[in-house]
C-alpha positions as CSV (number, residue, x, y, z in Angstrom):
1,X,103.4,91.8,121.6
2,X,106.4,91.4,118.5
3,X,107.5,88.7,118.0
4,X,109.2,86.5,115.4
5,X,108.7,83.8,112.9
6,X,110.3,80.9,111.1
7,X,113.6,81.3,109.9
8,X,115.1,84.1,107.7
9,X,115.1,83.5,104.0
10,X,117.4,84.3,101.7
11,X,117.7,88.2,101.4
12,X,118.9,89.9,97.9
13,X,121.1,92.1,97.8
14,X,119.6,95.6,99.1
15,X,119.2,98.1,96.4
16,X,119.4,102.0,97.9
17,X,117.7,104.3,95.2
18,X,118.0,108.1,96.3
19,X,114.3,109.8,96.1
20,X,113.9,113.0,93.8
21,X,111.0,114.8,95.4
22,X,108.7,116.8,93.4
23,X,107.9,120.3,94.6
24,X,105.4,121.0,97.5
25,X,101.4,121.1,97.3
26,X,100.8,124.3,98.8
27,X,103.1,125.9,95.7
28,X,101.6,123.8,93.4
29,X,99.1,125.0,90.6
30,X,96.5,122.8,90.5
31,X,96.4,122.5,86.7
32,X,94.1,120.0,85.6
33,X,95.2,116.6,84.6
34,X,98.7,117.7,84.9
35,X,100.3,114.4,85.7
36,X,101.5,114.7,89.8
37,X,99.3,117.3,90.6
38,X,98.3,117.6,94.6
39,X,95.0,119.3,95.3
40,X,94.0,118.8,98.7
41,X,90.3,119.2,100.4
42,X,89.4,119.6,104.3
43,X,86.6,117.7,105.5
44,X,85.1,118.8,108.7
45,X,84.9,117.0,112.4
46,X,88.2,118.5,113.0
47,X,91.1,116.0,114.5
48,X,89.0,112.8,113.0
49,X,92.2,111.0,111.2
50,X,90.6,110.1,107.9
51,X,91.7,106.5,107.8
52,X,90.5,104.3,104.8
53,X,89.2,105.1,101.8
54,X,87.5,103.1,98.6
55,X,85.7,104.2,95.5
56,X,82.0,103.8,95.9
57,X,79.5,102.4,93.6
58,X,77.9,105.8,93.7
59,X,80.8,107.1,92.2
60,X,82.1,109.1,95.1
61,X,84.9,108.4,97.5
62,X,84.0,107.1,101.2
63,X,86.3,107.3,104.0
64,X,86.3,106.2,107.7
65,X,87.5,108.6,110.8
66,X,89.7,106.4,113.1
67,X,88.7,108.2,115.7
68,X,85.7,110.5,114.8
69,X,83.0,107.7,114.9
70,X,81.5,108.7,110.8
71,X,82.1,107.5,107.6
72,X,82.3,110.3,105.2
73,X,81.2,110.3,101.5
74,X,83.1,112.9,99.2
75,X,82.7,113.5,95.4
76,X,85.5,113.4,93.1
77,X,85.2,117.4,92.8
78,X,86.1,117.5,96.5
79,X,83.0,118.0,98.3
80,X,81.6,116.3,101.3
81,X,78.0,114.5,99.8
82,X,77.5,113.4,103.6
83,X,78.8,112.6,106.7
84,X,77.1,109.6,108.3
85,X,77.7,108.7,111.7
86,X,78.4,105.1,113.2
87,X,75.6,103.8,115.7
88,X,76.5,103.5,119.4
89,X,77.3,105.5,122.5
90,X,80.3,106.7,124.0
91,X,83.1,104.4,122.0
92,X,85.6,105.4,120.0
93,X,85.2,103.0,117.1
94,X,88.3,102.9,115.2
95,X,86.9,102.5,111.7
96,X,89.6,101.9,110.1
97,X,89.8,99.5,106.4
98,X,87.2,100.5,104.1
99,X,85.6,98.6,100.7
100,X,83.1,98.5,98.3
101,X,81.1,95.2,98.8
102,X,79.2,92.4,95.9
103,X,76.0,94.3,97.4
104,X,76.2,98.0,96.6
105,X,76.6,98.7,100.3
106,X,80.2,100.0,101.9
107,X,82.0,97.8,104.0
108,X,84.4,98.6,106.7
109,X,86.5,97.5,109.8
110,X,85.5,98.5,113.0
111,X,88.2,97.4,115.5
112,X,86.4,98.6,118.5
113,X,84.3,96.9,119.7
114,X,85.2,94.5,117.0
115,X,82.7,94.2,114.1
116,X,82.7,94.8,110.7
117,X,79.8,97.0,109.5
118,X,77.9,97.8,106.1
119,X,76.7,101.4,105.1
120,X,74.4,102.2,102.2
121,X,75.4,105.1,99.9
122,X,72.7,107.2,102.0
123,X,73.5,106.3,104.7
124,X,71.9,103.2,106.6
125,X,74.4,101.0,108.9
126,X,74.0,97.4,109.7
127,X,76.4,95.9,111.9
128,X,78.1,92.2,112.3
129,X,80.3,91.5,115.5
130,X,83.5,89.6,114.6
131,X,83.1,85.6,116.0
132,X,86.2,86.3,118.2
133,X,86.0,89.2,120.3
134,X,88.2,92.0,121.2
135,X,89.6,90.3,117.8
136,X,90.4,94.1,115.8
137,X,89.9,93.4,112.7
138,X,91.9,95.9,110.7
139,X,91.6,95.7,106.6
140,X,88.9,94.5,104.7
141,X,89.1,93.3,100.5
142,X,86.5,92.0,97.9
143,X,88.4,88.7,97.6
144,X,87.1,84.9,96.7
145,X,83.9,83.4,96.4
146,X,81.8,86.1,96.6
147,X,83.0,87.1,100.3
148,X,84.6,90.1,102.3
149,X,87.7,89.0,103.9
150,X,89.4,90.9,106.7
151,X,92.8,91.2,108.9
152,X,91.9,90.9,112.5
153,X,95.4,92.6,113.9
154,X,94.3,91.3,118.1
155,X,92.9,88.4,117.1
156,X,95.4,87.5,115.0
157,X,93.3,85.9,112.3
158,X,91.9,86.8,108.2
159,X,88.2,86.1,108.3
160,X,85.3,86.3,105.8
161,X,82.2,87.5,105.7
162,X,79.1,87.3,102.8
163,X,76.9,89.5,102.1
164,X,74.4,88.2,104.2
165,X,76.7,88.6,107.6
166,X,77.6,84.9,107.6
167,X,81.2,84.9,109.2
168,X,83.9,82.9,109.2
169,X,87.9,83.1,110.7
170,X,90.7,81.3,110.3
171,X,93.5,82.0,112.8
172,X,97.5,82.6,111.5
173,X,100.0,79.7,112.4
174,X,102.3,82.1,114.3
175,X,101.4,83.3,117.4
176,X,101.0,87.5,117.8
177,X,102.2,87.9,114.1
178,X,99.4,91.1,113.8
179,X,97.7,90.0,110.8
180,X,97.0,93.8,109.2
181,X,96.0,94.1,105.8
182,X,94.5,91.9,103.2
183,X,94.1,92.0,99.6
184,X,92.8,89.8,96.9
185,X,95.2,87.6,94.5
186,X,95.1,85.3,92.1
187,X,93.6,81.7,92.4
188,X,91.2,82.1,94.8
189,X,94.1,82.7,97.3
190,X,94.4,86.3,99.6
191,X,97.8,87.7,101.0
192,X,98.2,89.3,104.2
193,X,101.0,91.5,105.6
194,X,102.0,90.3,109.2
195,X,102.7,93.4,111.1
196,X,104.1,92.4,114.3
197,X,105.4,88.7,112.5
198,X,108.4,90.2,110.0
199,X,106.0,88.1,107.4
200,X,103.4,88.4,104.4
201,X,101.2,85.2,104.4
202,X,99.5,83.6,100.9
203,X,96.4,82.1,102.3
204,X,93.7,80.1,100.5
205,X,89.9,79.8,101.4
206,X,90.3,76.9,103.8
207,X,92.5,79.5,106.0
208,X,95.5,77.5,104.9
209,X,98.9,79.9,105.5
210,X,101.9,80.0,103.5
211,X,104.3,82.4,105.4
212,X,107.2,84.2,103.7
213,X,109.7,85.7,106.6
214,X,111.2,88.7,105.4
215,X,114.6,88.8,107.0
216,X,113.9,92.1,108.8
217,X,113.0,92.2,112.7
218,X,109.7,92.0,115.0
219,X,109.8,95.7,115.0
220,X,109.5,96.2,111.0
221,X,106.1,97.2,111.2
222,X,105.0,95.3,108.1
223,X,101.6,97.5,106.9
224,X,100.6,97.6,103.2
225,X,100.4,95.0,100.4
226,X,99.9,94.6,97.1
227,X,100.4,92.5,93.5
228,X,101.9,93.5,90.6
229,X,101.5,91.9,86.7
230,X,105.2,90.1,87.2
231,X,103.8,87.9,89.9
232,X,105.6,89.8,92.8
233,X,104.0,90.7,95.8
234,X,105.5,94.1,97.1
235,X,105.1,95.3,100.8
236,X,105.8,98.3,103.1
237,X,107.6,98.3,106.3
238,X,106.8,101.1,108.5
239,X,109.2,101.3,110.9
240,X,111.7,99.5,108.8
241,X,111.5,102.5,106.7
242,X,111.4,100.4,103.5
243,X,109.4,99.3,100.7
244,X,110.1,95.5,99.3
245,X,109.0,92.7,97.1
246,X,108.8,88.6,96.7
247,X,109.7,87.9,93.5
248,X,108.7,84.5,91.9
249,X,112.4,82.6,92.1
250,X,112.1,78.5,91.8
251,X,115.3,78.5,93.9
252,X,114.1,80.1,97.1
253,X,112.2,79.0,100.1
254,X,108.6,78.6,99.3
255,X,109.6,80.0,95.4
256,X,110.1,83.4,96.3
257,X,112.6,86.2,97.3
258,X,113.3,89.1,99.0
259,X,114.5,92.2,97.3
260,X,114.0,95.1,99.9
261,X,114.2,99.0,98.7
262,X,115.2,101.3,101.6
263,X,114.5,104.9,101.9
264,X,116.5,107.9,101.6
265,X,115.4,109.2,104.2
266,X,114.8,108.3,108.2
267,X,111.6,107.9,109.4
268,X,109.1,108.3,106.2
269,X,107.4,105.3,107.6
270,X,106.3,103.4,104.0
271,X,102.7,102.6,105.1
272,X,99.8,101.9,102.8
273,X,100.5,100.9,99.2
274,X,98.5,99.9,95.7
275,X,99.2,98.9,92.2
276,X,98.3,101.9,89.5
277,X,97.0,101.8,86.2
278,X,100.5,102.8,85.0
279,X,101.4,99.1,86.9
280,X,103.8,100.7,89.4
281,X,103.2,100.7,93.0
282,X,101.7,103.8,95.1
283,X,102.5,103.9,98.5
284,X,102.4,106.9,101.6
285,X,104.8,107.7,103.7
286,X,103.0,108.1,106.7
287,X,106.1,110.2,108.8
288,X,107.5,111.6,105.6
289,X,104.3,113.3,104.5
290,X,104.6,112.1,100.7
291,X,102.9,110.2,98.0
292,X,106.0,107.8,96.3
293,X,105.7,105.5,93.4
294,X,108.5,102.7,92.9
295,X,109.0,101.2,89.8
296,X,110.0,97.2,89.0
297,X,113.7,98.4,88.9
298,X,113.3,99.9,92.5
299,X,113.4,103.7,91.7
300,X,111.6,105.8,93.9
301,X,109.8,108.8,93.2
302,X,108.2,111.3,95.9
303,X,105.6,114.2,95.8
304,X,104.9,116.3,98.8
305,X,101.6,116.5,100.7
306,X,101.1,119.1,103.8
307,X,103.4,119.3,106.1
308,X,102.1,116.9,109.3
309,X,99.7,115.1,107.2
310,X,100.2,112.2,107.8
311,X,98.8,110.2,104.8
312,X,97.3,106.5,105.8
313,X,95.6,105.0,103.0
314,X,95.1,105.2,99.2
315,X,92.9,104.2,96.6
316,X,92.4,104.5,92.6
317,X,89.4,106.7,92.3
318,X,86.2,106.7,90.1
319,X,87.5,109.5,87.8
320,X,91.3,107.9,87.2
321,X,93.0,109.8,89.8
322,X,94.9,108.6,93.1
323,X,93.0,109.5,96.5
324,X,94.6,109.6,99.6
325,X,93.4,109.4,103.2
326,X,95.3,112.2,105.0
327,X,94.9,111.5,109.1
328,X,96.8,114.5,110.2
329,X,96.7,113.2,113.8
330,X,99.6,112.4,116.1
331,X,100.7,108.9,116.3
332,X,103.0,108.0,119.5
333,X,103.9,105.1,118.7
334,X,105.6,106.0,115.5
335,X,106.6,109.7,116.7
336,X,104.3,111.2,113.6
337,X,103.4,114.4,115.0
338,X,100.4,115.3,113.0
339,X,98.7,118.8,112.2
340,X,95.6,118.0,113.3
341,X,93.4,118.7,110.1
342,X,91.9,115.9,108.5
343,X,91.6,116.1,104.4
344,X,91.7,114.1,101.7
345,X,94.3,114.9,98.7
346,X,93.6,114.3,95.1
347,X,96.5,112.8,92.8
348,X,96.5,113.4,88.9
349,X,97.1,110.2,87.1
350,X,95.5,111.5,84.1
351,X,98.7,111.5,81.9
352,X,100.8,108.5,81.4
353,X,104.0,108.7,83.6
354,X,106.1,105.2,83.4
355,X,109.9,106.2,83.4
């Protein structure tokens, strides 16, 4: 299912920064709006993997269970305001990516069987099937002309949606390059992470693809994505236990380069990542149980979550604060073993922190 793409680019030169970890949640006071505090609340269903998660327009956090067929809502105090389960018999959906839409509704990915649903904040589903099926769509972003647009991972695809359920896709140039997450950029254009592809993609509204190889292998695992101020685009590799960036750089291929951050560590599996109101990028380390932040300069800094955790996504919440998705299930393919308790963990942002 990996394969390659293009040609390699030119690669900078790789910059190691050594991680200092801060100490671990359960020891940790929850003092509040201590900058880098952990508090961290269970939500029930048991082994649901917590999945995405966006601020609401309600003011509360919603998340989707990968594999516990609800969508949850959850207050910025910690409490579970409802836990609203997704129509159908028998499936396991795979709600995965997870938005606030133009329309006051919640919007999400449903990669089995394929469709990307809405959910008002009490609780009322409507449901859109995906033009291509079996297609998987996987992340979903407010993004240009008033439209949803999605990563379709099977399908292999970015797609849009309105408001009305109108759909449209656009299929990526390279064959099984596991288009996986989408976000919004500037210029009405969107970029996507190419998981199984070594890639990120700039793509405009006519699905027109500008793809940026990233020098790595088929079996980097490309997952999260995101823009900083500068004009770079960073990324995570998963499995090639890295964060990265394309910088603006008139001299390279397509006007941008690589500059690629490995971890300290083996197997933290850099997975979902954002840009903070301190203009740094968040990411999780879905095998290393952590929370990181990387600054411009490339140094990385780490705060513990539970042990077997297994943090997916993250999101800037309505009170200030970083949220994060914890999964806590086993994942085979990446040899995350998982502790089987799905939560969410709040992240103090509240004092400024820019070293």
């Amino acid at each position: 299912m990996k394969t390659r793409i293009l040609s390699a680019p030119l690669i900078a030169a790789v910059s190691v920064v050594l991680a200092a970890c801060g100490s671990d949640a359960a020891s940790e006071k929850d003092k509040a709006g201590a900058f880098g505090t952990v508090k961290v609340f269970n939500l029930p269903g048991g082994n649901t993997q917590p999945f995405g998660i966006t601020s609401g327009p309600d003011g509360n956090l919603w998340l989707t269970e990968a594999t516990g067929d609800h969508v949850d809502k959850v207050s910025v105090d910690g409490k579970v305001l409802g836990r609203y389960a997704i129509p159908g018999k028998g499936s396991n959906f795979q709600a995965q990516g997870i938005v606030s839409g133009y329309d006051d509704r919640i919007w999400m990915t449903l990669c089995n069987p394929s469709k990307i649903a809405a959910v008002t904040t009490d609780g009322k589903f409507t449901e859109y099937p995906t033009p291509t099926p079996k297609a998987g769509p996987c992340a979903i972003t407010k993004g240009p002309e008033g439209k949803l647009w999605f990563a379709s991972f099977e399908g292999n695809l970015i797609g849009s949606i309105t408001s009305e359920g109108k759909m449209e896709e656009f299929k990526a140039p390279t064959p099984k390059s596991g288009t996986y997450q989408v976000i919004n950029g500037p210029d009405d254009r969107l970029w996507v992470s190419q998981n199984t592809g070594d890639s990120v993609a700039d793509v405009d509204t006519t699905g027109d693809f500008t793809e940026f190889p990233l020098g790595g292998n088929d079996k980097s695992d490309v997952a999260g994505v995101t823009l900083t101020k500068d004009g770079s685009v960073w990324f995570a590799e998963t499995t090639g236990n890295l964060v990265g960036k394309l910088v603006l750089d008139s001299s390279a291929p397509n006007g941008r380069r690589v500059v690629k951050y490995p971890m300290a560590r083996k197997n933290t599996w850099p997975y979902s990542m954002i840009t903070g109101p301190d203009g740094n990028v968040w990411f999780t380390e879905l095998g290393g149980d952590r929370v990181a932040r990387i600054t411009a300069a490339g140094k990385i800094t780490e705060w513990k979550l539970p042990d077997g955790s297994a943090p997916r996504d993250l999101t800037l919440g309505p009170d200030g604060n970083l949220w994060i998705a914890l999964s806590g299930g086993q994942d085979d393919l990446l040899d995350v073993p998982g502790n089987g308790k799905a939560a969410v963990a709040r992240f103090s942002l509240q004092a400024t922190d820019q070293e």
